[in-house]
C-alpha positions as CSV (number, residue, x, y, z in Angstrom):
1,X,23.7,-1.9,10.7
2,X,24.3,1.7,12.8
3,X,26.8,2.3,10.1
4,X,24.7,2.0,7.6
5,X,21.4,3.5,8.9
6,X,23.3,6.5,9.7
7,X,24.3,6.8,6.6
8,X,20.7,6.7,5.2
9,X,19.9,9.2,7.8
10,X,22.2,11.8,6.8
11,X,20.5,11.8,2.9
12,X,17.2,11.7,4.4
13,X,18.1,14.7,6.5
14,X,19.7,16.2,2.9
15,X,16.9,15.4,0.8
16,X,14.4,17.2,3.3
17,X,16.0,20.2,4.2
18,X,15.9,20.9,0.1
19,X,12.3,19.9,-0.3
20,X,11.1,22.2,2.8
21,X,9.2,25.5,1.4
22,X,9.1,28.6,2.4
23,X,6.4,30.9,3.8
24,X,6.8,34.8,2.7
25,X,7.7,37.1,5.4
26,X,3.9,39.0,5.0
27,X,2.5,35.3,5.4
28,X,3.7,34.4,8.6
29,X,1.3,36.2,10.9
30,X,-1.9,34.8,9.5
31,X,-0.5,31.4,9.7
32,X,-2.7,29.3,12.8
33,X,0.0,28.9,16.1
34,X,0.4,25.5,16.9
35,X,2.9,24.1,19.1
36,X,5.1,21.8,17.0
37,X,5.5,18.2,18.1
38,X,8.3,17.2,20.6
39,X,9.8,14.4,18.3
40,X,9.1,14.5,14.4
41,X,9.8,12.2,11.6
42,X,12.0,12.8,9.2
43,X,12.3,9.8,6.8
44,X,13.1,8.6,3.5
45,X,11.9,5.8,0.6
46,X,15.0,3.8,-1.6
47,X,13.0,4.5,-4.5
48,X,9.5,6.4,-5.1
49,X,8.4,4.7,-8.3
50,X,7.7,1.4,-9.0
51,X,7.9,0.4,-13.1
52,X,6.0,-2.6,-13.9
53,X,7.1,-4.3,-17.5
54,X,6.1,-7.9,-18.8
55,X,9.0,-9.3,-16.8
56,X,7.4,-8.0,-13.5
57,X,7.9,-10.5,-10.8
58,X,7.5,-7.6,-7.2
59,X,10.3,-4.9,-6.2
60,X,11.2,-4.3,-2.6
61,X,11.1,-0.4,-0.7
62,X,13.3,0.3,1.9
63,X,11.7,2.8,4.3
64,X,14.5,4.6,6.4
65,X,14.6,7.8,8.6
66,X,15.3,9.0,12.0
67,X,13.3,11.0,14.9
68,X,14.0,14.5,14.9
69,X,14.0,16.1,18.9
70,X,15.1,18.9,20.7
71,X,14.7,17.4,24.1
72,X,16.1,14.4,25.7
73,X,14.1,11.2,24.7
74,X,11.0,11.0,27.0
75,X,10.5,8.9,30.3
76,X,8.1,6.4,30.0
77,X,7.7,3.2,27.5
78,X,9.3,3.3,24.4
79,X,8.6,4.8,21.1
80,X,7.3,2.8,18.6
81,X,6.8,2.8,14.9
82,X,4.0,2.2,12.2
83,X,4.7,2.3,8.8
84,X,2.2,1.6,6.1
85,X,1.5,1.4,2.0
86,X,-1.6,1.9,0.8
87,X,-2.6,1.5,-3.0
88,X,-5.6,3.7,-4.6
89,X,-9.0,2.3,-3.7
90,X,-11.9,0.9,-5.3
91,X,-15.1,-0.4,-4.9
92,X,-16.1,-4.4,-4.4
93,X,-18.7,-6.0,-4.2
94,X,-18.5,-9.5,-1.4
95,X,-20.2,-12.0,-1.3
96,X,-21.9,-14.8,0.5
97,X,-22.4,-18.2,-1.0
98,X,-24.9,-20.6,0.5
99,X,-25.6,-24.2,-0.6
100,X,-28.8,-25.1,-2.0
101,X,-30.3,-28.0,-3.4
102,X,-26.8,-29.1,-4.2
103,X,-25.5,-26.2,-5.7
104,X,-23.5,-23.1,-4.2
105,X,-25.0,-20.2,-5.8
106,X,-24.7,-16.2,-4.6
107,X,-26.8,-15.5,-2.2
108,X,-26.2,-12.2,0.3
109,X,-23.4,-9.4,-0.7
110,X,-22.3,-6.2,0.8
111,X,-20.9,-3.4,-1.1
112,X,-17.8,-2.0,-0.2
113,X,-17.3,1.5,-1.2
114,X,-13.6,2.1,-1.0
115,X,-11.1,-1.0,-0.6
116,X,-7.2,-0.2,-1.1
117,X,-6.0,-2.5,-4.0
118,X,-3.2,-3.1,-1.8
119,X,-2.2,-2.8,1.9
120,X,0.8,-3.5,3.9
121,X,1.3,-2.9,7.7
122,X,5.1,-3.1,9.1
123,X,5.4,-2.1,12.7
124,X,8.2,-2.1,15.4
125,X,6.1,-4.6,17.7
126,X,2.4,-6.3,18.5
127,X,-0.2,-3.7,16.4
128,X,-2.4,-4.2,19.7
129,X,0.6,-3.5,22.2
130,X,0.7,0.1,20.3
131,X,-2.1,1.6,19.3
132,X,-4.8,1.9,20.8
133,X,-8.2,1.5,19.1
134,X,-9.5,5.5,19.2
135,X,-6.7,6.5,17.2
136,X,-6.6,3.3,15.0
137,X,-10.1,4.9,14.3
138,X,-9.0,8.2,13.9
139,X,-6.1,7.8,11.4
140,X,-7.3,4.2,9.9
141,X,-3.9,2.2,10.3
142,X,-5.3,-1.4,10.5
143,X,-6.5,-3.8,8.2
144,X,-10.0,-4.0,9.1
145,X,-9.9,-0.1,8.9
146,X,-8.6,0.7,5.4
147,X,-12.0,-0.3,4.2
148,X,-13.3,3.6,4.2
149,X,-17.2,3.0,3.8
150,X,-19.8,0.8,2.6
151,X,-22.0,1.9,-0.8
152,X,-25.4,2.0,-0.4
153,X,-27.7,0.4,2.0
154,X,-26.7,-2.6,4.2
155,X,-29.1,-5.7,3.9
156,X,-27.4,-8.3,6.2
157,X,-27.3,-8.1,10.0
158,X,-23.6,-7.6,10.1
159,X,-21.3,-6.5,7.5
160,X,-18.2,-7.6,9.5
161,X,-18.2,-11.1,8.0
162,X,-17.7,-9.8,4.5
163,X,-15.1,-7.3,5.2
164,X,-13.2,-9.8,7.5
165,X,-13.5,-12.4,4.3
166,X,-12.1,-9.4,2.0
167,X,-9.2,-9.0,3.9
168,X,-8.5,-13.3,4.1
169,X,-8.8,-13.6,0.6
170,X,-6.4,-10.5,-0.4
171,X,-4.1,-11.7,2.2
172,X,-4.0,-15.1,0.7
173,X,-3.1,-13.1,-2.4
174,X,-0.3,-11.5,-1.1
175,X,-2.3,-8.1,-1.3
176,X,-3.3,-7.6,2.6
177,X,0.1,-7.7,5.1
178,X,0.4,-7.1,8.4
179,X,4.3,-7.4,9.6
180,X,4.3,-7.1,13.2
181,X,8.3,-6.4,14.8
182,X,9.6,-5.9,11.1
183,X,10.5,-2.3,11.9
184,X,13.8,-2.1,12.9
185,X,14.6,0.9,16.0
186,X,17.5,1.8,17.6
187,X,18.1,3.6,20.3
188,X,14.6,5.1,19.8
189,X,16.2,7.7,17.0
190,X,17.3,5.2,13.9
191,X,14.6,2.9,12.0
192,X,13.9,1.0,9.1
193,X,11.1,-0.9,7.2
194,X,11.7,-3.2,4.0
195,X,8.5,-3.7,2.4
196,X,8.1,-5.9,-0.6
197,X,5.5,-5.6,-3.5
198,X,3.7,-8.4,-5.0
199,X,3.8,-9.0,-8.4
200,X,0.3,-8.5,-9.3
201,X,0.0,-5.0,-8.6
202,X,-2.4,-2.3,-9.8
203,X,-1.1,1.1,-11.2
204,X,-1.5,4.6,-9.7
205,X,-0.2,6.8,-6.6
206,X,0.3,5.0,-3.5
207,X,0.9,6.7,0.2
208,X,3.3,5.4,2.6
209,X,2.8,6.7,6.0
210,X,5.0,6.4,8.9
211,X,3.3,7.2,12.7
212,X,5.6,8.3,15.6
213,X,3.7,6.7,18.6
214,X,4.1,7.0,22.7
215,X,1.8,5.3,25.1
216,X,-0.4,4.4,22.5
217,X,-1.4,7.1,20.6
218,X,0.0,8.8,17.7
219,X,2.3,12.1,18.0
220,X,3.4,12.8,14.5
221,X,3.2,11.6,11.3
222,X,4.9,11.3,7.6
223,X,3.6,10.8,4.3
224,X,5.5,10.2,1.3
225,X,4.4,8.9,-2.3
226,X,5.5,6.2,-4.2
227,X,4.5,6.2,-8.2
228,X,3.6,2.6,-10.0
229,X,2.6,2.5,-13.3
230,X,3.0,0.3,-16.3
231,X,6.0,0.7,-18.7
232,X,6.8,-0.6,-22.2
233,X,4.7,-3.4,-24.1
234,X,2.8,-3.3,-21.0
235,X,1.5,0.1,-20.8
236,X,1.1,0.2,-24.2
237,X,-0.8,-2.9,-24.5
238,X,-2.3,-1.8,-21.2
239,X,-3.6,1.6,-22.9
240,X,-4.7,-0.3,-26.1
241,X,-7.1,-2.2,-24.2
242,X,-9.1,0.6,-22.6
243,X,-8.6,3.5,-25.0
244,X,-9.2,1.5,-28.2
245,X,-11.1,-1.5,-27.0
246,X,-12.3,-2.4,-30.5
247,X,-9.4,-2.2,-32.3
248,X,-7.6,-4.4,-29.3
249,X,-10.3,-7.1,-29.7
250,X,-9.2,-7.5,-33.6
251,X,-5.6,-7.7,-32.6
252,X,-6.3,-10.4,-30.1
253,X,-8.5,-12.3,-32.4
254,X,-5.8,-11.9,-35.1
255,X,-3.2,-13.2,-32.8
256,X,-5.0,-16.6,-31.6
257,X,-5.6,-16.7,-35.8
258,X,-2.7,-16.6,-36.3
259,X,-1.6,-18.8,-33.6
260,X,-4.1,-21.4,-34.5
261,X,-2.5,-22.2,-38.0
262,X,0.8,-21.9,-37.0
263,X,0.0,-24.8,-35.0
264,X,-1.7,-26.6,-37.5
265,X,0.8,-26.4,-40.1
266,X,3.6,-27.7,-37.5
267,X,1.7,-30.4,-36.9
268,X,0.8,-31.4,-40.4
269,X,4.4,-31.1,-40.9
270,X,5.3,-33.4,-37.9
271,X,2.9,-35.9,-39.4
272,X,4.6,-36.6,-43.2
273,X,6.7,-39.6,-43.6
């Protein structure tokens, strides 16, 4: 396992030392002073693009990298890791169902303004051992804070019930993860994540993020992208449906046609002596 994460360290050290830019010369004194973090992140994804085809059934990332220090490691509890995958966001609308006269029927909803399509949390141990809640806040790392607002004007008492009922349904789904200890960490320097995709995922640019944190809070972080998006008769059929709406509507109609009497004809074949 050392073996092997080393080795994934040295190309994550290769890939960003060719990917860091350069400021011109007449540049650098108007850049803001900052005092650059004691340990940084320097990391790496298997693969940044996902291709989803009609055979789709999930894929698998392996997040890898290494913590970057000029000084001897710190005194003090150990570092710990948060990594995290976050699909583009949408609205949704939840809602509350109530029984009356024998029937469930709709009856209070909260709008939801931004809700990731997907969101998995891996971490190197208890989410509440780690962080602590002001910089949950600050950078949004937890489930019940990847929600980023609510649209419109709140008519319930409390909005927590609907949010907290989001999250159970997409994590019955397979949508909403939280993996506490799955981050592997050695000797506070080496780690690793696997993170696996469902099957039923929605297209577009997702972020990974991957937090340095010490005594709770956070002291660097990473981002990196990661591209899904349909391909083949997918994306084409995909495209068909939203471009040419009309035009996909006669297909499908032409297909369940045609569908229909091929089924008919077996069977009146079947049914001759």
């Amino acid at each position: 396992m050392r073996a092997q994460l080393a080795g994934l360290l040295l190309l994550a050290l290769t890939c960003t030392a060719s990917a860091q830019s350069t400021v011109p010369q007449g540049d650098v004194d108007a850049l803001p002073v900052e005092a650059a973090p004691a340990e940084t992140v320097v990391a790496g994804l298997s693969s940044d693009s996902v291709a989803i085809t009609a055979s789709f059934d999930g894929s698998d990332i392996l997040i890898y990298g290494a913590i970057k220090r000029e000084t001897p490691i710190p005194d003090g509890p150990p570092l710990q890791v948060i990594v995290t995958v976050e699909a583009p966001s949408s609205g949704v609308t939840v809602w509350r169902k109530e029984r009356k006269a024998g029937i469930w029927i709709n009856s209070e909803a909260v709008r939801i303004g931004a809700a990731p399509g997907f969101y998995a949390v891996a971490t190197s141990a208890a989410l509440g051992d780690i962080l602590l809640p002001e910089w949950d806040s600050r950078y949004r790392i937890s489930l019940s804070h990847a929600m980023r607002a609510f649209a419109g004007q709140i008519a319930v008492e409390s909005a927590v019930p609907f949010t907290e009922a989001l999250i159970r349904i997409r994590e019955n789904e397979g949508l909403y993860r939280l993996d506490e200890g799955s981050v592997s960490l050695i000797d506070q320097t080496l780690f690793r994540a696997d993170v696996s995709l469902p099957a039923n995922l929605v297209e577009g640019a997702y972020k990974t993020r991957i937090f340095l944190l010490r005594q709770g809070q956070v002291i660097d972080v990473f981002v990196a992208p990661i591209n899904v998006r349909k391909v083949g008769l997918e994306r084409w059929l995909y495209r068909l449906a939203f471009d040419q709406p009309f035009l996909y509507g006669l297909m499908s109609l032409g297909v369940a046609v045609f569908a229909g009497w091929g089924a008919s004809a077996a069977f009146r074949k079947l049914r001759r002596p």
